[in-house]
N, C-alpha and C positions, 0 to 999 in steps of 0.2 A: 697523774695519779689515776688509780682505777677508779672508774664510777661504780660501780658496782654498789648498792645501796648499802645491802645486808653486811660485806665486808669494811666499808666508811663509814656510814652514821645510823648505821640501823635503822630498823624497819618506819619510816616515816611513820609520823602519827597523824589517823586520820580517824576524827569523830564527825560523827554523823548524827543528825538531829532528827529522829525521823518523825514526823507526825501521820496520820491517818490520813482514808479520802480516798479515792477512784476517781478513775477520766473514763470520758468516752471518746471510742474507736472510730478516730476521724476515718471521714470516708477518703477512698483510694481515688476520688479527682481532688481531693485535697494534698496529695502527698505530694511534698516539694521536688524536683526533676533530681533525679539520679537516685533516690530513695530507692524506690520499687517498692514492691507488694510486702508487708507487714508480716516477717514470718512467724511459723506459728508458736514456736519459742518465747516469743518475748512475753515480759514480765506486763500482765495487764492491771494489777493492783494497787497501780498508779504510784501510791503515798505520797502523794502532794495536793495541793487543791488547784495547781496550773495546767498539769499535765506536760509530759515531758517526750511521749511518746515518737514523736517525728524529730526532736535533735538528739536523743538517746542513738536511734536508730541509724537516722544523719550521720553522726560521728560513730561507731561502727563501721558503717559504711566506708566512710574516711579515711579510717585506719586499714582497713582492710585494702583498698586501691592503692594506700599507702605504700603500703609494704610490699604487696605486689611488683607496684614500680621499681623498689629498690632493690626487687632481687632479680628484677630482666633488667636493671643497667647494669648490676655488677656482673651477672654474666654477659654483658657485651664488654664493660672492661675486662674479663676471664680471658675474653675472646683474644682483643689486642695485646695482652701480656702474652699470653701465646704463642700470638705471632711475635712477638718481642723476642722470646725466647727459640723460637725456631732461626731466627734469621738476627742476633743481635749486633743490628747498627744503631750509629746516633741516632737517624732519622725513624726506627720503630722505637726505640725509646724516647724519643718526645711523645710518640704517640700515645706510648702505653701511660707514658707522664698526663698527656690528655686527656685519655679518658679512665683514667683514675681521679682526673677533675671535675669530669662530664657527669660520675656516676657519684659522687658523692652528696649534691644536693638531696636526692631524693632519698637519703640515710638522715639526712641531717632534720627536715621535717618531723621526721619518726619521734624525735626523739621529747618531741610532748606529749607523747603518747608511754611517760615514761612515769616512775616512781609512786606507783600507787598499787605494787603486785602483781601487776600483768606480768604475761608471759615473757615479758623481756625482759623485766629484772626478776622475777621467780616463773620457774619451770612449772611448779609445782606448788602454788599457792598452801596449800594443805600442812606439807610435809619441812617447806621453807627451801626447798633445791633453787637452787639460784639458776637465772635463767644466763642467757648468753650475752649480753650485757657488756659483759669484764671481758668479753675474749673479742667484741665486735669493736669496742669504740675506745679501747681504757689508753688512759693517758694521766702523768708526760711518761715518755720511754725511755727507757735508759739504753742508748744506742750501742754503745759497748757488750752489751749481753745478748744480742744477736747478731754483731757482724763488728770489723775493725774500724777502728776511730781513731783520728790524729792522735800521737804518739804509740797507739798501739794495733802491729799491723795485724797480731795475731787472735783479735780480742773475739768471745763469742762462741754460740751456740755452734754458728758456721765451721769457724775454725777449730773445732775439738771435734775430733772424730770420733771420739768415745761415746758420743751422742749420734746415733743414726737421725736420718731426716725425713721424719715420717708426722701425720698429723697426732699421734699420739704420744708420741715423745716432744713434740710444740705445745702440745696444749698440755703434758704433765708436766714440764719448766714453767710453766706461763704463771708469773707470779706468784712462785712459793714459798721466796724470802723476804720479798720488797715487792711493794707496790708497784715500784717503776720499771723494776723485769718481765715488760712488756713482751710477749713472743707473737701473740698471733692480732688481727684485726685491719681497722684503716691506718692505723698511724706504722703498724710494722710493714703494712706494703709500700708506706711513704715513703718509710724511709730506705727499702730496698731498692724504692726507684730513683728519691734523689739523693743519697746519700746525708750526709752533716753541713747543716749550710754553716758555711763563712765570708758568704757575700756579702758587703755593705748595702748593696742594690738588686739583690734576686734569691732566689733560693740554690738547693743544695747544685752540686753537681758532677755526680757519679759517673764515670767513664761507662759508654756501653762494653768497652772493654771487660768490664767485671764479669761477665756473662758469657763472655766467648767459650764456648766449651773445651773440652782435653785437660783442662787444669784441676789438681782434685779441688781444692777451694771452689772454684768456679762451678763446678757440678754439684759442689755443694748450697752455693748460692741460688742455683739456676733452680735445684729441687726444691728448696725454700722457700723460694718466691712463688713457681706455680703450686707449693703446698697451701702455703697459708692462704693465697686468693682463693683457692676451691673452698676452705674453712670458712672460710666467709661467707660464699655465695651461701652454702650448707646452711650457716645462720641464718640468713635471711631468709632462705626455703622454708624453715621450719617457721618464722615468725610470722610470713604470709601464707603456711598453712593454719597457723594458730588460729588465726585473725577470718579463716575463709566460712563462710557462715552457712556455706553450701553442707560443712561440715559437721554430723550431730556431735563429734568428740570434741571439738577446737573449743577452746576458750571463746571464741568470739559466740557460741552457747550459752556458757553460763554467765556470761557479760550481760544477756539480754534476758536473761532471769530476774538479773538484780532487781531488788526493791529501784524505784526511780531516784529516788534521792540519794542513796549510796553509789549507781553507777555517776551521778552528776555528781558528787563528791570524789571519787576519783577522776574524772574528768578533769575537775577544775583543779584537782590537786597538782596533776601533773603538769597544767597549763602554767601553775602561779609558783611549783617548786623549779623550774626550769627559768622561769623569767625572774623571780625576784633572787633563789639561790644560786643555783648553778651557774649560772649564765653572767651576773649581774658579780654574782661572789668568786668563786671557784676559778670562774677562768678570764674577767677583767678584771677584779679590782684586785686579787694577788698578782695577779701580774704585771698590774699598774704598780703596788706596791713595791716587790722583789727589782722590778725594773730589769728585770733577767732577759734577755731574748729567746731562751731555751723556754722559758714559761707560753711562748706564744703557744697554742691548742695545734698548729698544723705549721708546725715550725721547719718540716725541713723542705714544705713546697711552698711556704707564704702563702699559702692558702687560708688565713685564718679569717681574714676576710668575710669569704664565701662560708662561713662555719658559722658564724654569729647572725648573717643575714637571712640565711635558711633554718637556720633554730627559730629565730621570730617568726619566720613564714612560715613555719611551723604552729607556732600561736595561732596566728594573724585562721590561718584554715580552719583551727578548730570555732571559731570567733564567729567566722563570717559563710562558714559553711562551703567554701570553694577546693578544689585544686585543679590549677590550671584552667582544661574547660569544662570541668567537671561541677556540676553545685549542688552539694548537699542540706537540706535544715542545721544551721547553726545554732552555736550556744547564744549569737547573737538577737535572736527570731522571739529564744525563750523570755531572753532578759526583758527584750521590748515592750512584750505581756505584764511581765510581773511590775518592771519598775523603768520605763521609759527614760526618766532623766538620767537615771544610770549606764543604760544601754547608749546614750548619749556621750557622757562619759567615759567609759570605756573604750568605745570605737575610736571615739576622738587620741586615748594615749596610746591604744596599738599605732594607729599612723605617726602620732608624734616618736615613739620608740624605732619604730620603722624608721624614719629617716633619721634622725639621732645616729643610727647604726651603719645607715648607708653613708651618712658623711664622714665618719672613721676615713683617716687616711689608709691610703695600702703602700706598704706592708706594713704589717701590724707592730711587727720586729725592730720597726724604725721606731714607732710611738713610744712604745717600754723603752728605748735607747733613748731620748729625748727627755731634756731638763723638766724639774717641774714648770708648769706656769705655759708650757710649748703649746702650738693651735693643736696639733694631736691628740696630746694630754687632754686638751680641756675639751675636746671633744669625744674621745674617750669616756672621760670624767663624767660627760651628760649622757652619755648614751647609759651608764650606770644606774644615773639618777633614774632615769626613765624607765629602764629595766626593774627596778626594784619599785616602783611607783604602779609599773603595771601591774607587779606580781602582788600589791596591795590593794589593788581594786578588784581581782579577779577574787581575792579574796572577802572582800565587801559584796561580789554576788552570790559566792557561798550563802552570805550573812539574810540576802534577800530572797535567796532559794531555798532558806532553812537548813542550810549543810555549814558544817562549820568545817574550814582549812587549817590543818598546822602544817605548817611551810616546814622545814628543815632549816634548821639553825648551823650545822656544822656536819 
């Protein structure tokens, strides 16, 4: 299904509690390592009585390296589909299958950095223009509306010439009757690279033959795939320019305006709608439920794995103020201050969720296939419990930070 907020479940609700009060402007040998110098932007009128100023800034920062990251991997997977596509043998389609693996963690982080109006679900906060969201990450797909699928060899975008194959005739199909007429993003390069899985034991797998050039189908394939990757990367260019604070017009400006307690309410918003909803609803327990194997999130690489683990390590950074070796002032640092036992707390069930997550069987496709009562199942089953358990406490430090969370229900 799309995620797209504003198209599913409308504009999350988020109330804010604001009370009065100003901070003082800790000094710059106090600033936590990878912060840097306090630009002159931000929002000095505190409205809290804790001061929030160095994990506001923190996570910014976060977000901003964030997305950076994600749009120099995809342009190195750009790179290898490429070469895929210049020379297509099995052996550069593993590749390009590679590092379409390679480059997808650091997308998947991103994505607590979501559902609270930022540039990535609204372009345009103001106006309500929906940002690129729907065309980067939306899911499930309906494979049949981009290219052939068992019993039908003709089925697709691809195969109807009536449709040229340009980035604009992709993105004005891209879900305009159903949600799951998926055309552009990560899940439509998935599946151009591994085809429809019906493996018991692996994911899809698409002949590099599909790609051979001289065949019209095949050049049509071939334009497809290096279209929609460039689409991509383009998303991400723009979301790491959003986010660049170098920049007086980006978002990542008026981010650092906000009153202190509303930018820590979206903050946490996104943090506790991705772990207790999204994450927790959307895409394990219906698909615990459905028991479908089409329901898995990155079904035709069995990749869904690596999708749920870097969604948390997505938390787990805004939390603990890291990525990689990078460290930023955390939401962690603030909670400490305000209410220690809590900060306690919390840390303790991001790692508990953390592993919960990591002991998931792989592939995922096998668990949903698996009786109730299965060791998958029931460790599935906990990793749920703990996802929505986190996304209950994050919202208890709303309650401690005087921001109040409404999580998204449906």
């Amino acid at each position: 299904m799309s995620t797209s907020i504003k198209s599913r479940r409308g504009v999350i609700a988020l109330s804010l509690l604001l009370a009065g009060g100003t901070i003082a402007l800790p000094a710059q040998s106090a600033l936590a390592s990878g912060a840097g110098a306090i630009p002159a932007q931000f929002a000095m009128d505190g409205g809290s009585s804790y001061g929030a100023t160095l994990e506001i800034l923190g996570y910014a920062r976060l977000v901003e390296a964030s997305y950076q990251r994600s749009y120099e991997d995809a342009k190195k997977m750009r790179g290898v589909i490429n070469e895929f596509l210049d020379k297509p043998t099995e052996e550069n389609l593993a590749r390009a299958r590679k590092a379409w693996i390679d480059a997808r963690p650091a997308y998947l982080v991103t994505e607590a950095f979501r559902f609270y109006e930022g540039p990535i679900d609204f372009a345009d906060e103001e106006t309500g223009e929906e940002g690129p969201e729907a065309h980067i990450n939306a899911w499930p797909l309906n494979e049949a509306y981009i290219d052939y699928v068992k019993g039908d060899a003709d089925a697709g975008i691809i195969h109807d010439t009536s449709i040229p194959i340009n980035d604009k005739t992709i993105l004005g199909h891209d879900q305009t009757e159903d949600e799951a007429d998926v055309t552009t993003g990560w899940h439509a390069i998935e599946f151009l690279l591994w085809g429809q899985d019906f493996n018991d034991d692996g994911p899809g797998a698409r002949p590099a033959s599909d790609y051979t050039p001289g065949d019209k189908f095949n050049d049509r394939r071939r334009l497809y795939l290096k279209t929609v990757t460039q689409m991509l990367v383009k998303d991400l260019s723009w979301l790491a320019m959003s986010w660049n604070m170098d920049n007086p017009n980006a978002y990542a400006t008026d981010f650092l305006k906000l009153p202190q307690k509303e930018a820590l309410g979206r903050i946490l918003t996104g943090m506790a709608t991705l772990s207790g909803f999204e994450m927790a609803s959307e895409r394990m327990a219906v698909a615990l439920d459905s028991g479908d194997q089409e329901d898995e999130h990155s079904c035709f690489s069995d990749n869904t794995n690596n999708d749920f683990i870097y969604d948390q390590k997505g938390i787990a950074n805004i939390w603990f103020g890291e990525m990689g070796d990078k460290e930023f002032a955390g939401i962690q640092d603030l909670v400490a201050r305000v209410d220690p036992d809590l900060e306690k707390k919390v840390t303790a069930q991001i790692e508990k969720t953390t592993k919960a997550i990591a002991a998931m069987p792989h592939p995922i496709d096998q668990v949903l296939a698996s009786p109730k009562g299965s060791d998958g199942r029931v460790k599935m089953e906990q990793a749920v419990t703990d996802l929505v358990e986190q996304g209950k406490m994050l919202v208890e430090v709303g309650k401690a930070l005087g921001v109040k969370i409404v999580v998204a229900t449906e």
